[in-house]
C-alpha positions as CSV (number, residue, x, y, z in Angstrom):
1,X,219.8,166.3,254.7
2,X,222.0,163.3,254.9
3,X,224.1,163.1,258.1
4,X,227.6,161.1,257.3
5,X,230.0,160.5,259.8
6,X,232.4,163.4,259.8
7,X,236.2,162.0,259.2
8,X,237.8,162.0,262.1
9,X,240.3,165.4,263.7
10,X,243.1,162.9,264.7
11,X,243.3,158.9,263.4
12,X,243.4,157.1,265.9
13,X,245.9,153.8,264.9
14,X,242.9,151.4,265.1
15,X,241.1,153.5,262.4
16,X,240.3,152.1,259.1
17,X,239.4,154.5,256.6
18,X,236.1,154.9,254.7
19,X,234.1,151.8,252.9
20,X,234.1,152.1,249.3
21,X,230.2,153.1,250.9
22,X,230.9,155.9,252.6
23,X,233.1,157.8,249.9
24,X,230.6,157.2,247.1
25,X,227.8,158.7,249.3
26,X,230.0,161.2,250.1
27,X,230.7,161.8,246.8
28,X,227.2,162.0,245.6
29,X,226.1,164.5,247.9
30,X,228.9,166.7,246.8
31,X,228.0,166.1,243.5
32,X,224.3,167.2,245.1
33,X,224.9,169.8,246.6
34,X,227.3,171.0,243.7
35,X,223.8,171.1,241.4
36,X,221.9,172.5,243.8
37,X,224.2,175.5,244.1
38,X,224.8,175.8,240.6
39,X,220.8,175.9,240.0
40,X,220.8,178.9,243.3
41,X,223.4,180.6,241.7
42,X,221.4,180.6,238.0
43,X,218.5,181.5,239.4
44,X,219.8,184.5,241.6
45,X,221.3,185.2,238.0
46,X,218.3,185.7,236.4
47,X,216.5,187.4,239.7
48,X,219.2,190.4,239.2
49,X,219.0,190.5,235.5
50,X,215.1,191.3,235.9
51,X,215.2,193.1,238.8
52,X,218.5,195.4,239.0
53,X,218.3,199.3,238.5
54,X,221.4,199.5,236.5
55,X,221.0,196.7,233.9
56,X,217.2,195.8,234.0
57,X,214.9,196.2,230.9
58,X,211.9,198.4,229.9
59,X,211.6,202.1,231.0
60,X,212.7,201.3,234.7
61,X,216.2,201.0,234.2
62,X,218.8,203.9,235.3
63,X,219.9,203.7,232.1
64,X,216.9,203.9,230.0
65,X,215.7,206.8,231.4
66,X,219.1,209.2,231.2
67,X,219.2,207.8,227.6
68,X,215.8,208.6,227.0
69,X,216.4,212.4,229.0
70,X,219.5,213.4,226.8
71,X,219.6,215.6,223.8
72,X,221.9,214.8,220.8
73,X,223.6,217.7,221.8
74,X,224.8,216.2,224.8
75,X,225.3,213.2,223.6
76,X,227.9,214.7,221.6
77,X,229.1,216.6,224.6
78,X,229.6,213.3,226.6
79,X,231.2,211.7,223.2
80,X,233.4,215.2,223.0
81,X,234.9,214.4,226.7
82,X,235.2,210.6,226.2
83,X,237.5,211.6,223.5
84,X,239.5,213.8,225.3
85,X,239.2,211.2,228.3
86,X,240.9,208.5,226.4
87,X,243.2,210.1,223.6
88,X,245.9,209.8,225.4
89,X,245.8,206.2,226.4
90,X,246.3,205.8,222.3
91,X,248.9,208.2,221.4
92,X,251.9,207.2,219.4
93,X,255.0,208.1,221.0
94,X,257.6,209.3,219.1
């Protein structure tokens, strides 16, 4: 990794500020290190996506196999309370 000089806690009066240099390098390995997160981050994305429980794909998902277990009765059961659930969130009030 590139080592810069780190800016310093307290200026001292004699101190000059960065070169023009030292900010674009410091700059571009922001920028760096920026992309290099960014490609982590998508890639750790993608790992979940495949991999998780909840949201995966194929027969090994959570939900797959309890929407693969239930009936159309209880379908309509679960429907039924949803209903019931969420009727009175869009009740007109008088």
């Amino acid at each position: 990794m590139i080592n810069l000089p780190p800016f310093p806690n307290d200026p001292a009066d004699n101190w000059a500020g960065l070169t023009l240099h030292e900010i674009r390098l410091r700059r571009t390995l922001v920028q760096a290190r920026m992309e290099i997160q960014k490609f982590k981050l998508g890639t750790q994305m993608e790992r979940c996506r495949r991999g998780m429980p909840f949201g995966g794909q194929g027969r090994s998902s959570i939900f797959s196999r309890i929407a693969s277990s239930l009936s159309v009765a209880e379908y309509a059961i679960l429907a039924f309370k949803a209903v019931r659930l969420l009727r009175p969130l869009f009740r007109r009030k008088k």
